[in-house]
C-alpha positions as CSV (number, residue, x, y, z in Angstrom):
1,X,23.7,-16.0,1.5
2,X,22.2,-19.3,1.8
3,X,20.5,-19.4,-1.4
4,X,18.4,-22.9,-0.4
5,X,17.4,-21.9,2.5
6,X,15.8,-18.4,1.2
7,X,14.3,-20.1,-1.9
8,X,13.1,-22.6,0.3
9,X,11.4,-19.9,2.8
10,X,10.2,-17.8,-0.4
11,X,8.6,-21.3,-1.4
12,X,6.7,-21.6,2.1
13,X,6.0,-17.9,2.2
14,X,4.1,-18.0,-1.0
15,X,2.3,-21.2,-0.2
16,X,1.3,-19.0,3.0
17,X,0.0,-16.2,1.0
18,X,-1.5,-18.4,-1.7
19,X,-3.7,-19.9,1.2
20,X,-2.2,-23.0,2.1
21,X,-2.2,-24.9,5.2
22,X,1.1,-23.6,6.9
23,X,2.1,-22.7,11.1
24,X,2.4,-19.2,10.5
25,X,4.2,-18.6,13.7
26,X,6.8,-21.3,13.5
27,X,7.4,-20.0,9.4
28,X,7.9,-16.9,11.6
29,X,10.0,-17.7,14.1
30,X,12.5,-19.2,11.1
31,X,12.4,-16.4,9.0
32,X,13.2,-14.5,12.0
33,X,16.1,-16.3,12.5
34,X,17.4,-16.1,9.2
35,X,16.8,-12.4,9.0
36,X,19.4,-12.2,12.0
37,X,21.8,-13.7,10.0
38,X,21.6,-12.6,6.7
39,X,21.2,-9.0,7.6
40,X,24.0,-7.9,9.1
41,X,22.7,-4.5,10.8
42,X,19.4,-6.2,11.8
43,X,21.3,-9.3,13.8
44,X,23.7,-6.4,15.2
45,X,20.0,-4.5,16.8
46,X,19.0,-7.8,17.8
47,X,22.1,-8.9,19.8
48,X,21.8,-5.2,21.0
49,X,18.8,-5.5,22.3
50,X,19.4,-9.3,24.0
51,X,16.5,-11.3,25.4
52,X,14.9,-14.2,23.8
53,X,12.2,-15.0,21.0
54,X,9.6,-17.2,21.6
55,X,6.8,-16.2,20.0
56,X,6.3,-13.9,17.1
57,X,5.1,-10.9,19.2
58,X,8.7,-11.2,20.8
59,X,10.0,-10.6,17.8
60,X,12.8,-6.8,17.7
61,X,10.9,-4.7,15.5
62,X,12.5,-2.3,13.1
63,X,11.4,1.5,13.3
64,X,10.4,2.4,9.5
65,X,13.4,5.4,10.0
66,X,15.9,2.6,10.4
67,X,15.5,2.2,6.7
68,X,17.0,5.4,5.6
69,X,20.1,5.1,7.8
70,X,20.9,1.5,7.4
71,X,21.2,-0.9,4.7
72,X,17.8,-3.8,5.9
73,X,17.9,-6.0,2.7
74,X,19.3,-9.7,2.8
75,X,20.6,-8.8,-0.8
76,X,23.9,-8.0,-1.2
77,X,26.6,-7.2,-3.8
78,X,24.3,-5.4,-6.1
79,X,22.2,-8.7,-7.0
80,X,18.6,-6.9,-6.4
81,X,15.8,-7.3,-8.9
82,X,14.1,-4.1,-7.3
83,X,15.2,-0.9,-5.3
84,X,12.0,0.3,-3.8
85,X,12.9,3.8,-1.9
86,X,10.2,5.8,0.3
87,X,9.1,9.1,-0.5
88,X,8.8,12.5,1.5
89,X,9.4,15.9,1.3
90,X,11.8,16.9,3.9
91,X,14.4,14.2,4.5
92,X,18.0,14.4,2.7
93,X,18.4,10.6,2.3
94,X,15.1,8.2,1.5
95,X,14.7,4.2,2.9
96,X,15.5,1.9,0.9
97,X,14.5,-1.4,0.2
98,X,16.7,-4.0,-2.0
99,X,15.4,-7.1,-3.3
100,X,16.9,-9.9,-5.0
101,X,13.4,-11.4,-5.6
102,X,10.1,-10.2,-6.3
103,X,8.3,-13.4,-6.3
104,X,6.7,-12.9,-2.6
105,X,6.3,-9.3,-3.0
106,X,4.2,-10.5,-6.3
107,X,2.1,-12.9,-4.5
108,X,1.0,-10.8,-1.6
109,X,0.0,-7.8,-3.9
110,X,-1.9,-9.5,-6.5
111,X,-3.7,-11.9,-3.9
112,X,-5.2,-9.0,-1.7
113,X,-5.8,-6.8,-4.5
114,X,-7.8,-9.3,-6.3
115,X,-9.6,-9.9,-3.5
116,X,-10.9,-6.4,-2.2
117,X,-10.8,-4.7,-6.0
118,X,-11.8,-7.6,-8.5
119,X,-13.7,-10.0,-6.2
120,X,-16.0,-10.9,-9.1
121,X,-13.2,-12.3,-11.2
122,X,-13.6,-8.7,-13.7
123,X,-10.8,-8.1,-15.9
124,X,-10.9,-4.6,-16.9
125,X,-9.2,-1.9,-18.5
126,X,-7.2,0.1,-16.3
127,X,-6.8,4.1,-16.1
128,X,-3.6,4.8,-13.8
129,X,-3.5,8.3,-12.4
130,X,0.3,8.0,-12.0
131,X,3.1,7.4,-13.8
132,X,4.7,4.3,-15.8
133,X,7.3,2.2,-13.6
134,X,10.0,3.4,-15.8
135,X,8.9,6.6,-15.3
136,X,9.2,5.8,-11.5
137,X,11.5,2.9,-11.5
138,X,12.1,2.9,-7.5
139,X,8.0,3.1,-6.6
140,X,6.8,0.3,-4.9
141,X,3.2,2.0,-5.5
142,X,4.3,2.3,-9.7
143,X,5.5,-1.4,-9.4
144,X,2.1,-2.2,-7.8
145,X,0.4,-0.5,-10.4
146,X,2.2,-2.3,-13.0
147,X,2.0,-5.8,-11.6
148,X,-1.7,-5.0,-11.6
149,X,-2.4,-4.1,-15.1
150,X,-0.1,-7.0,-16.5
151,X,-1.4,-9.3,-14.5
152,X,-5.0,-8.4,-14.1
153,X,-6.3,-6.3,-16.6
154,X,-7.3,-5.9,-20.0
155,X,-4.6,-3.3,-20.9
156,X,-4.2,0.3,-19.5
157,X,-3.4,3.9,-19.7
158,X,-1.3,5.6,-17.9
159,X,-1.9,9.7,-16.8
160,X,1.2,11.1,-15.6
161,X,3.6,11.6,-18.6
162,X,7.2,13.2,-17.4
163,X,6.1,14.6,-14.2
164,X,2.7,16.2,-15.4
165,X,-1.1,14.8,-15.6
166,X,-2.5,14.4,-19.0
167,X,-5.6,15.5,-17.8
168,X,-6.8,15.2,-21.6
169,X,-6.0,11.9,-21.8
170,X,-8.1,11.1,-18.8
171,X,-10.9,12.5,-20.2
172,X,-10.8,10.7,-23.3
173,X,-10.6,7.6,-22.3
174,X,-13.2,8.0,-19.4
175,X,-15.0,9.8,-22.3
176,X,-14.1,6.0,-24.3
177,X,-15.1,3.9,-22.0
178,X,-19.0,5.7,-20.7
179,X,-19.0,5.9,-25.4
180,X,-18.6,1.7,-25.3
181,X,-20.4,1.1,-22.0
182,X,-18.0,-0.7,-20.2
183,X,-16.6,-0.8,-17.1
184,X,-13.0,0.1,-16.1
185,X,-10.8,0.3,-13.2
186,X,-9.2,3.5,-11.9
187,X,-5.5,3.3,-9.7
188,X,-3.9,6.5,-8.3
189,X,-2.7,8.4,-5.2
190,X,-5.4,10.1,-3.6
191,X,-4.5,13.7,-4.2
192,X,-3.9,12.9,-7.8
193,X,-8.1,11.6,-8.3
194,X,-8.8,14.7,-5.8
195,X,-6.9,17.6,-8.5
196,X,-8.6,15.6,-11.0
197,X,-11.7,16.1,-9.5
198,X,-11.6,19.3,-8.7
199,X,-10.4,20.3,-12.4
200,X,-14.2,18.4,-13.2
201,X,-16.1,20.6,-11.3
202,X,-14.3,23.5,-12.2
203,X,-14.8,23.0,-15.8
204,X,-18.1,21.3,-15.4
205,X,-17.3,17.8,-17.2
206,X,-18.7,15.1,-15.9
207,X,-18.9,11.2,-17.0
208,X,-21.6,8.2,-16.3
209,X,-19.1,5.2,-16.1
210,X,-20.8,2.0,-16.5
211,X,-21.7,0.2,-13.6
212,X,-19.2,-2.1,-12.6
213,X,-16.4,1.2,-12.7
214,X,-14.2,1.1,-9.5
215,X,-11.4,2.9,-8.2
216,X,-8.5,2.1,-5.9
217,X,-7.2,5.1,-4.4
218,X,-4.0,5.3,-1.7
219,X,-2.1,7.7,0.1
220,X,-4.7,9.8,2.2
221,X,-4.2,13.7,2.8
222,X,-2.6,13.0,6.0
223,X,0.6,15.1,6.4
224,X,-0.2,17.8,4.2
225,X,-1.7,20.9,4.1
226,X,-4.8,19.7,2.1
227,X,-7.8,19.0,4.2
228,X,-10.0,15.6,2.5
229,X,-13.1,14.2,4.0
230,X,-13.2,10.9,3.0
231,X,-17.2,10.7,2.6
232,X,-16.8,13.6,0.4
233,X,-14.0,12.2,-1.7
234,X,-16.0,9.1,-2.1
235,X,-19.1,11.4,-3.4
236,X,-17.2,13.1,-5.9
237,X,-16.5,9.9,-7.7
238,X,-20.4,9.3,-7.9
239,X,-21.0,12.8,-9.1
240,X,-18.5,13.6,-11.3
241,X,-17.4,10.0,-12.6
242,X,-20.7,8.2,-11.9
243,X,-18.9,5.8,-9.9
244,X,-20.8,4.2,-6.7
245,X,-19.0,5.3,-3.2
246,X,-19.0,1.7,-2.3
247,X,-16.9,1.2,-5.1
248,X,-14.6,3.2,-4.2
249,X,-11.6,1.7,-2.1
250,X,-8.4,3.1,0.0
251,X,-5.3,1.2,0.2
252,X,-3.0,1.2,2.9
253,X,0.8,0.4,2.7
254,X,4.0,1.2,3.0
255,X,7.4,0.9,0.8
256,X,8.8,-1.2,3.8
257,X,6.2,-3.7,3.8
258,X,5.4,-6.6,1.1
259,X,1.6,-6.5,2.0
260,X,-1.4,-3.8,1.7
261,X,-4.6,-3.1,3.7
262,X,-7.5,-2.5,1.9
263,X,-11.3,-1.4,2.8
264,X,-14.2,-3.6,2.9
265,X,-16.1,-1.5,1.0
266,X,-16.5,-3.6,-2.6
267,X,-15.6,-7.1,-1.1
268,X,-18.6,-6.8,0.9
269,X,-21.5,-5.2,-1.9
270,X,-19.9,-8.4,-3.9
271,X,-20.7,-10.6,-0.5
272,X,-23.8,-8.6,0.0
273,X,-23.4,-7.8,3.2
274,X,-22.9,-4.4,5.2
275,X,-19.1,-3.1,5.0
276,X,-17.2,-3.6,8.3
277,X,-14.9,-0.5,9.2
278,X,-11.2,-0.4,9.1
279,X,-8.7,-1.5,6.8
280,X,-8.7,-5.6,6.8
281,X,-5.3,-7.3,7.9
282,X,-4.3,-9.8,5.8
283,X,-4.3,-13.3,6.6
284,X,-0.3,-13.4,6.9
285,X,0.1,-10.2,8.6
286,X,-0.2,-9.3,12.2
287,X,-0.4,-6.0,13.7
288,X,-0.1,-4.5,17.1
289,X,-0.8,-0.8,18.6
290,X,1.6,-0.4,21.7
291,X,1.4,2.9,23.7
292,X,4.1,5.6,22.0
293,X,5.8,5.9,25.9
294,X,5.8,2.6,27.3
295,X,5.4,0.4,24.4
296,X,3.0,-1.8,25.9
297,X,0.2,-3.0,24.0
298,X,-3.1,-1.2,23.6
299,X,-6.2,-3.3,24.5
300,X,-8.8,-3.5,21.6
301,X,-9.8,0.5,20.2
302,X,-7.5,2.1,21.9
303,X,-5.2,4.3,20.0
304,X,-1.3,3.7,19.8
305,X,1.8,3.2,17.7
306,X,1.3,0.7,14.6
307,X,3.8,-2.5,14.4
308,X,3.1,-4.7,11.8
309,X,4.1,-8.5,11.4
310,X,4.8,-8.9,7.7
311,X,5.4,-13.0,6.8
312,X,5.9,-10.7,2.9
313,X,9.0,-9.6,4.1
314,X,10.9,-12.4,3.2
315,X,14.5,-10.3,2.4
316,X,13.9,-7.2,5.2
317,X,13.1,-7.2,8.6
318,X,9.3,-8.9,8.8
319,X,8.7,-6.8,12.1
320,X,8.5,-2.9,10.9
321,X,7.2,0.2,13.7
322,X,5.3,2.8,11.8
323,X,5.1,6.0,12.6
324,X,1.5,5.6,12.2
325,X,-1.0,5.9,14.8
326,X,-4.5,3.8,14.9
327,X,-6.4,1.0,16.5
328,X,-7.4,-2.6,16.1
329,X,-11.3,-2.7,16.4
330,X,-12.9,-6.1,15.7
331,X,-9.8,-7.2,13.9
332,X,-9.8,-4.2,11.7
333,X,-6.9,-1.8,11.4
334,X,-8.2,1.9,12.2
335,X,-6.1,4.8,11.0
336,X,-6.1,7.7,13.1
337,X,-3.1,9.7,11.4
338,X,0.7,10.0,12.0
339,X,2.8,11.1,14.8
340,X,3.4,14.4,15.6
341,X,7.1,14.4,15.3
342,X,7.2,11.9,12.0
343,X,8.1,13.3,8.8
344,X,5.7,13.8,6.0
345,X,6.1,10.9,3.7
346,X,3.6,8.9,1.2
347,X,3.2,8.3,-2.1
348,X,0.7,11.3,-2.6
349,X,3.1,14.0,-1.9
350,X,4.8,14.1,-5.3
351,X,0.8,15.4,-6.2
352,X,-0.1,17.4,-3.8
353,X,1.0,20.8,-5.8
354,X,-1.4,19.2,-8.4
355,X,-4.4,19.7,-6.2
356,X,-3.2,23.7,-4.6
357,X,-2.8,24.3,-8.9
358,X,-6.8,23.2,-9.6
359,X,-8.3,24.8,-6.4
360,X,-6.4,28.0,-7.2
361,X,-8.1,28.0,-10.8
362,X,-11.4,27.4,-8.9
């Protein structure tokens, strides 16, 4: 590997991130290129495919199943810092992604997360409805997590202990923090907060968090056999945690990407102004919806196949085809759900028994 030239790209690509003044599509254009040689199998797909790249919509995408059949990491030899694999319930082998650096990955998270969940500078204490990263070590949700609390907060708590919620050590320090009247900041998988929930209503406990309290929740129900109405998820944390729905934010990403989407929702009470729907794209990622048969792109609101541009994707393939299905609408990313033939996959999965187990007590 030319280890200048990818330190020198990493350099760039944070600069990018960080906000600086950089020409996003030449920056992608080269790391294209070096992609196609440093990674073997993705130069070999290229070179398959032939034709030329111009511009960065030109630029071979990978499907996300790629990633479980083929080795996509620029790291080699065993020299990665991280091993992130992607989760699901009905696949023998999961995707991997290898890095030898986690330096961009860093960079992307904390900048959009700061931005859409702490956009008043708040440093708070953090309740994690998930496990540790050692408990997880190939999560890129638990790395996430982690980043965030070490970087961002004011220490943190961690529910999930060997497989299992400590739904007792939830309570007491929700129970904690309403006591002190401070505000904190809740992180977890979506049908993790919903068994949680539901195990509050069942047993009638309910908290008044101090204004202030927000949650970042991420995964959805898509996929699984658990049916969650997003206006009614977002209600729940007002009644039972006292928590204001716009205060309240969904995160979309995926193990194969470097960047997340997040909702407008608390970026825009901070701003004071009314919250724009979708999921917003960050500054260095692109996104387009092409039709699932002939690939061409959709215009504007129109439904299709999800392709995202990732400049975060410094050591695998920046261009990555989900097997998710949405819309761009006034810049915004709308998900609509999965395609029918994709497998079920996401980091809510693992929880999803969790949330059968409370609504069977009900």
């Amino acid at each position: 590997m030319n280890s200048e030239e990818l330190r020198e790209l990493e350099r760039e690509l944070v600069g990018l991130v960080n906000g600086a003044d950089v020409d996003a599509e030449a920056l992608s254009l080269r790391l294209h290129r070096f992609q196609t040689r440093m990674i073997p199998e993705y130069g070999a797909y290229v070179r398959h495919l032939g034709g030329t790249v111009e511009t960065w919509r030109s630029i071979p995408a990978v499907p996300a199943s790629a990633f479980r059949t083929h080795d996509l990491s620029a790291s080699r030899n065993g020299g990665e810092a991280v091993v992130f694999e992607t989760s699901g319930t009905t696949i023998s082998l999961p995707g991997r992604v290898r890095l030898r650096s986690t330096r961009l990955y860093e960079a992307s998270l904390l900048r959009s997360f700061s931005r859409h969940l702490l956009p008043d500078g708040a440093r708070l204490r953090a309740v994690v409805f998930g496990p540790t990263r050692e408990e997880a070590p190939r999560s890129s949700l638990w790395f996430m997590a982690d980043r965030v609390v070490r970087e961002l907060c004011s220490g943190g708590v961690w529910i999930v202990q060997n497989g299992e919620p400590r739904w007792d050590l939830a309570d007491a320090e929700l129970a904690r923090a309403e006591e002190e009247r401070r505000p904190i900041l809740l992180l977890g998988t979506t049908l993790l907060f919903q068994a949680y929930l539901d195990r509050c209503d069942r047993k009638r406990v309910r908290f008044r968090l101090r204004a202030g309290s927000r949650a970042m929740d991420t995964g959805g129900a898509k996929g699984t056999g658990i049916e969650i109405r997003r206006k009614e998820f977002t209600f729940a944390f007002s009644r039972v945690l006292g928590i204001s729905p716009s205060h309240v934010v969904n995160e979309y990403g995926m193990a194969e990407m470097g960047s997340q989407f997040y909702e407008d929702r608390l970026l825009a009470e901070h701003e004071r102004r009314p919250a724009r729907e979708g999921f917003v794209i960050p500054p260095w990622v692109r996104t387009r919806v092409l039709h699932p048969e002939t690939m061409r792109e959709q215009p504007g609101g129109a439904l299709g196949v999800l392709v995202h541009y990732d400049l975060a994707n410094l050591e695998t393939p920046l261009a990555v085809q989900t097997e998710d299905v949405g819309a761009l609408v006034n810049g915004r990313l709308i998900l609509e759900g999965r395609l029918p033939e994709a497998e079920r996959r996401g980091c809510s999965l693992p929880f999803e028994r969790f949330v059968d187990r409370e609504r069977a007590r009900s």
